[in-house]
C-alpha positions as CSV (number, residue, x, y, z in Angstrom):
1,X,-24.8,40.4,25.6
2,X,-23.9,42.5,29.0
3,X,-20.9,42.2,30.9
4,X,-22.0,39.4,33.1
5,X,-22.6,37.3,29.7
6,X,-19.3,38.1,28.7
7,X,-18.1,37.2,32.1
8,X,-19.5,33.8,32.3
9,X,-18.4,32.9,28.8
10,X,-15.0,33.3,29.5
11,X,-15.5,31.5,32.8
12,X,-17.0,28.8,30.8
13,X,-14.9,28.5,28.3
14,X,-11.9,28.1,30.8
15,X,-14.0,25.3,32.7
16,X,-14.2,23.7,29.1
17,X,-10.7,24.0,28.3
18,X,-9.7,22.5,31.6
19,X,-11.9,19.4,31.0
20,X,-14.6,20.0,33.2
21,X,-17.5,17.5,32.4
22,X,-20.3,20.1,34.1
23,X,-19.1,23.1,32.1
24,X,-19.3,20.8,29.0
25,X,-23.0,20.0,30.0
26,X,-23.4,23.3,30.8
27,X,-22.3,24.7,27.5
28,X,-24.8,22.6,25.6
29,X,-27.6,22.9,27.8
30,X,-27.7,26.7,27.1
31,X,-26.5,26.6,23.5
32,X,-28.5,23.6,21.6
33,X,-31.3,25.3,21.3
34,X,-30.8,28.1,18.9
35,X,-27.7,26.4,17.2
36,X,-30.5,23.1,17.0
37,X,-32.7,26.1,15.2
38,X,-30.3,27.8,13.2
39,X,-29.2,24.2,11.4
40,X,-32.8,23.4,11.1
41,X,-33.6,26.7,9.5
42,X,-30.4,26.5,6.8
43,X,-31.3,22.8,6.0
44,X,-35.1,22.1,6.6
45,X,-34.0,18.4,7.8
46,X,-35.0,17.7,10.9
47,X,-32.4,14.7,11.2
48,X,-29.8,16.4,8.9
49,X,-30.1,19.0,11.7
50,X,-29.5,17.2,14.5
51,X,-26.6,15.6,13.0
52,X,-25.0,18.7,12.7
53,X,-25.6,19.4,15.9
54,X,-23.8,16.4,17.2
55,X,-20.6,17.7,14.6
56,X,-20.7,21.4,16.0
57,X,-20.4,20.1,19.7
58,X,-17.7,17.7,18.9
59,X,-16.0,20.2,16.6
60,X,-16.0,23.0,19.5
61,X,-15.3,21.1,21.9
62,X,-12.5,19.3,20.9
63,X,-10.8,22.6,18.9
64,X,-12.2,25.2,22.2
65,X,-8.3,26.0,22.4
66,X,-8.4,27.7,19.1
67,X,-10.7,30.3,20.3
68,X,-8.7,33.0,21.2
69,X,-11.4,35.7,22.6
70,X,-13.5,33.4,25.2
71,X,-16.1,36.8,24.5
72,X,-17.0,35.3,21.4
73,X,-18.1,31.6,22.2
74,X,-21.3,32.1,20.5
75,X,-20.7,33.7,17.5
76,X,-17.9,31.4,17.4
77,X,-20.4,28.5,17.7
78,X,-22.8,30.1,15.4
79,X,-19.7,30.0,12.8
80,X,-18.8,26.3,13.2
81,X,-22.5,25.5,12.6
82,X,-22.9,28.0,9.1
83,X,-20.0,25.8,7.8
84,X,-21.0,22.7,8.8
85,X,-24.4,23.7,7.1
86,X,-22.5,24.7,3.9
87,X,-20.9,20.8,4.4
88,X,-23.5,19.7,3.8
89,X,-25.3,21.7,1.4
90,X,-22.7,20.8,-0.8
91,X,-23.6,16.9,-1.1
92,X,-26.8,17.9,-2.4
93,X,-24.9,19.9,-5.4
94,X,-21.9,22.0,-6.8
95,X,-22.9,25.7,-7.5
96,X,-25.4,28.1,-7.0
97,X,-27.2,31.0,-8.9
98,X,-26.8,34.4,-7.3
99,X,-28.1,37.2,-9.0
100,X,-28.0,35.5,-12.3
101,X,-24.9,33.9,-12.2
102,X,-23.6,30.7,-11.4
103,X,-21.1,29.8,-9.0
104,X,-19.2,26.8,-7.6
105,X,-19.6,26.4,-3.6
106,X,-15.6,25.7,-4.0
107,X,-15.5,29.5,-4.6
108,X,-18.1,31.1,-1.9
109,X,-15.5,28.3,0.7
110,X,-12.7,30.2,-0.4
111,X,-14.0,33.7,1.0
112,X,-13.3,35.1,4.1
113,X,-15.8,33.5,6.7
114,X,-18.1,36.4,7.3
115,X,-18.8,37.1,3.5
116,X,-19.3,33.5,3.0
117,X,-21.5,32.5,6.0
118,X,-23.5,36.3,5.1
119,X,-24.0,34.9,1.5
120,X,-24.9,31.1,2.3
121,X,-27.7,32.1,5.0
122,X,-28.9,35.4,1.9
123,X,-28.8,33.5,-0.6
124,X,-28.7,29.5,-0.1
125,X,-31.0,29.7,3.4
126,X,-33.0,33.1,2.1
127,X,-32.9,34.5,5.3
128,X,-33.4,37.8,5.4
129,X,-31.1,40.9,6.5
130,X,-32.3,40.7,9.7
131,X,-32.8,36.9,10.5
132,X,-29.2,36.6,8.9
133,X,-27.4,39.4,11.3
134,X,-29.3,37.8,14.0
135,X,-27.7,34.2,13.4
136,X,-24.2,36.1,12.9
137,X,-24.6,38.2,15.8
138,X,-23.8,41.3,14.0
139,X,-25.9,44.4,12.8
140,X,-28.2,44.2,9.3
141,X,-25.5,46.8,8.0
142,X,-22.8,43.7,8.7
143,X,-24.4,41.7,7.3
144,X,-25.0,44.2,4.0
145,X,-21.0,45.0,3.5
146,X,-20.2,41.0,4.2
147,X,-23.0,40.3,1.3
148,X,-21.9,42.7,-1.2
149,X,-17.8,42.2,-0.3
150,X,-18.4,38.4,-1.2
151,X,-20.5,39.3,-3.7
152,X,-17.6,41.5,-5.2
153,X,-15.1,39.5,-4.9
154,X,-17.1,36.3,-6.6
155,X,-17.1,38.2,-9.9
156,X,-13.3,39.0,-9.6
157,X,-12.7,35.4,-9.6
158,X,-14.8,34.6,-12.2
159,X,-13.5,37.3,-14.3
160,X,-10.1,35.5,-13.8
């Protein structure tokens, strides 16, 4: 993203904050897309997907004052959209097997958002290092310290 991305988000984001119907249009028009195909990618439901969708709009709309660097709208957006994924990943069931052991989706929540979102899309969506520091919007060795941090700190717990 250049400088005149950066420029417009945080325009955008202000036009959003102040209520601004257009910017709200706006927003969607150039987000839905790739947030549409990231959901559809983590939960191979076309309708699931677009549910989400619906949630991540209303979520990030209605919570746009908590985002404190306007720079970072769409990694923010990508975030809200990896959790509400994980939402509702875990009606379908309660743990997961990574690298031979078992663990309870309670525990991945509990970790810090970037080593959870890295491990949901590695090891629940099997993306791949790069597809995953794509949909994160950070580089594949990101993605490769938020994996093996999580990873690391998922045994600690269940050592305890």
């Amino acid at each position: 993203m250049n400088n005149n991305d950066n420029e417009y988000m945080v325009e955008l984001t202000d036009r959003i904050r102040s209520r601004d119907s257009n910017a709200v249009a706006e927003f969607f028009a150039i987000t839905y897309q790739k947030q549409f195909e990231i959901a559809y990618k983590q939960l191979g439901d076309y309708q699931l997907a677009k549910e989400v969708l619906q949630e991540i709009y209303i979520y990030a709309i209605r919570n746009m004052d908590s985002l404190t660097d306007p720079k970072l709208l769409s990694q923010w957006l990508n975030q809200i959209n990896c959790r509400l994924c994980f939402k509702y990943r875990l009606q379908d069931r309660d743990y997961m097997t990574i690298e031979g052991s078992q663990f309870r989706f309670g525990q991945i929540a509990e970790l810090p958002l970037s080593e959870a979102q890295a491990i949901m899309l590695r090891y629940c969506s099997n993306f791949h290092i790069g597809e995953t520091a794509k949909i994160m919007e950070c580089s594949k060795a990101d993605v490769k310290r938020y994996t093996a941090n999580g990873l690391n700190r998922l045994k600690k717990i269940m050592q305890q």
